[in-house]
C-alpha positions, 0 to 999 in steps of 0.5 A, a space after each residue: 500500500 503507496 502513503 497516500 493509501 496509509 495516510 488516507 485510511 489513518 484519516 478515516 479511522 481518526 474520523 471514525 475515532 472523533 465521532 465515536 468520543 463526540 458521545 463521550 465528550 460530555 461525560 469526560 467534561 463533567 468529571 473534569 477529565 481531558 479529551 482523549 487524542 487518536 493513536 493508531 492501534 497496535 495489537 496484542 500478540 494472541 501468540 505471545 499471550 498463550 506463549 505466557 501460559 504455555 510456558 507457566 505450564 498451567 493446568 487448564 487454558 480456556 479461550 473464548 475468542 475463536 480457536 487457537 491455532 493446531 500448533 498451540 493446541 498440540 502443545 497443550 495436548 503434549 503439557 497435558 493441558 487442559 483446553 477448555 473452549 467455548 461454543 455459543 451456538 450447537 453448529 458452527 462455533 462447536 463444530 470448529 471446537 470440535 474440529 480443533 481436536 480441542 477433545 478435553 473439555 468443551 465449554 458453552 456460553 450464551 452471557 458474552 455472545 460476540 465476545 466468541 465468535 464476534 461474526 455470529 453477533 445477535 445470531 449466538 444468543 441462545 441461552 444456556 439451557 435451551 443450548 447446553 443439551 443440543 451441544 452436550 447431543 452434538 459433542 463427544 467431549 465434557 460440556 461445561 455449562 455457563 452464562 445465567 447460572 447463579 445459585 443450586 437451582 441453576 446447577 441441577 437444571 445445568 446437570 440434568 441437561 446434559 452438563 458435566 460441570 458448570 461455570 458461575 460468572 457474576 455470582 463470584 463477581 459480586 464477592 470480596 475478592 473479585 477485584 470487581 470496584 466496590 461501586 460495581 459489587 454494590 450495584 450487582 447487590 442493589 436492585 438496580 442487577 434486576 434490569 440489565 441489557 446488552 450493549 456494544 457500547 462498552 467494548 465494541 462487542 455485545 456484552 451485557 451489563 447493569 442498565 444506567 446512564 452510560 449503558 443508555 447514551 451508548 445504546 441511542 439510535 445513531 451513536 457509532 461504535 468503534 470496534 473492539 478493543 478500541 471501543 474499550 479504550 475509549 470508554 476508559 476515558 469515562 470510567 476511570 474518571 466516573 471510579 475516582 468520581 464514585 459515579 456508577 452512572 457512568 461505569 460500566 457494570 458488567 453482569 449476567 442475567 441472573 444478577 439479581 440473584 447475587 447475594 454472598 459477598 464472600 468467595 469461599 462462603 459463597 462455594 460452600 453455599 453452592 455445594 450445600 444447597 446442591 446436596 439439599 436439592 438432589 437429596 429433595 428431588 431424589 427423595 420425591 421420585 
């Protein structure tokens, strides 16, 4: 490519950049920050990154964006890692984990939808357990089932499915050790967790979060997003100022549908809650039968 071509595209994604802060510009204004200049980006190495954990030799890799490459996994196979992949729908993304020979463990999410397979977008919102038993029919390997999941009920109904393990995601985010701001634990335990919704907004990819002020600027007819991860960049702009502000109206509050249901603020009791209330309700539904 000639520099006119260069220059000509750099041109265009400082547009695209400008246009994507005018939406943020009041916000950075109002808690005193200053306005964000473009900067051409400079990607992250996937490769360098898994070569991090390659060389840790850790005992599980789990990935969510796509399928890494033969070489990588034939390296965890050799380390004896275990490589736990993600599917949001029962064909393509599942179907491509499987062809990745990715047999140890097969991972299923609908809470992040694009963050997977961002192609697929609006079209992988099939929740957990309408998914977990078409992928669990469709794949030879353990099904991990994810997204939605947030007390004992939610465990059993996961098993019974198909499942052969579960994932919980915002339950554990609203505890102490999270790492999550105390701002955004106290919004998953207020009633505010009860009404969330997705966005590009945050990232650039559709997540889901807890509705407020920000979620509902960014998700207005007409505001340009930028693509991930720049759009997650620039939103920076606003929550690092909106955190030292104490404003969760402007952060964004990331959590899953069952958020509402979030209520133990410690990991370790949270754990030993699950595992009770699990042993309570096999003991009841066995018991009844």
């Amino acid at each position: 490519m000639g520099l006119d071509g260069r220059r000509g595209r750099t041109l265009i994604r400082c547009r695209s950049f400008e246009r994507s802060l005018s939406h943020l510009a009041g916000h950075i204004n109002s808690l005193g920050g200053a306005q964000p200049i473009y900067k051409p980006y400079v990607p992250a190495s996937f490769e360098d990154q898994a070569r991090v954990l390659l060389d840790a030799r850790v005992p599980v890799f789990s990935f969510i964006c796509g399928v890494p490459s033969k070489e990588i996994l034939d390296e965890c196979r050799r380390q004896a890692i275990i490589a736990i992949g993600t599917a949001t729908t029962r064909t393509k993304p599942s179907l491509l984990i499987r062809r990745s020979r990715c047999h140890r463990r097969i991972g299923v999410r609908s809470g992040r939808p694009s963050r997977i397979f961002p192609s697929l977008g609006e079209e992988s919102l099939t929740g957990t357990f309408s998914l977990s038993p078409q992928v669990a029919d469709a794949v030879s390997a353990p099904v991990v089932a994810a997204g939605g999941i947030a007390d004992a009920r939610g465990i059993i109904a996961a098993f019974a499915l198909g499942a052969e393990g579960v994932q919980l995601g915002t339950a554990f985010l609203a505890s102490d050790e999270s790492g999550a701001s105390a701002l955004h634990r106290n919004a998953l335990l207020s009633g505010k967790a009860r009404r969330t919704a997705l966005t590009r907004g945050f990232t650039g990819r559709l997540a889901r979060g807890i509705h407020n002020q920000l979620l509902e600027d960014l998700n207005r007819p007409g505001v340009e997003i930028l693509p991930y991860p720049l759009q997650r960049a620039l939103v920076r702009n606003v929550s690092v100022l909106a955190e030292q502000a104490a404003n969760p109206e402007l952060l964004p509050l990331w959590a899953g549908q069952s958020a509402s249901l979030s209520q133990e603020t410690d990991a370790i009791a949270l754990l030993q809650k699950l595992v009770s209330d699990v042993t309570a309700l096999r003991v009841r539904f066995w018991s009844g039968l």
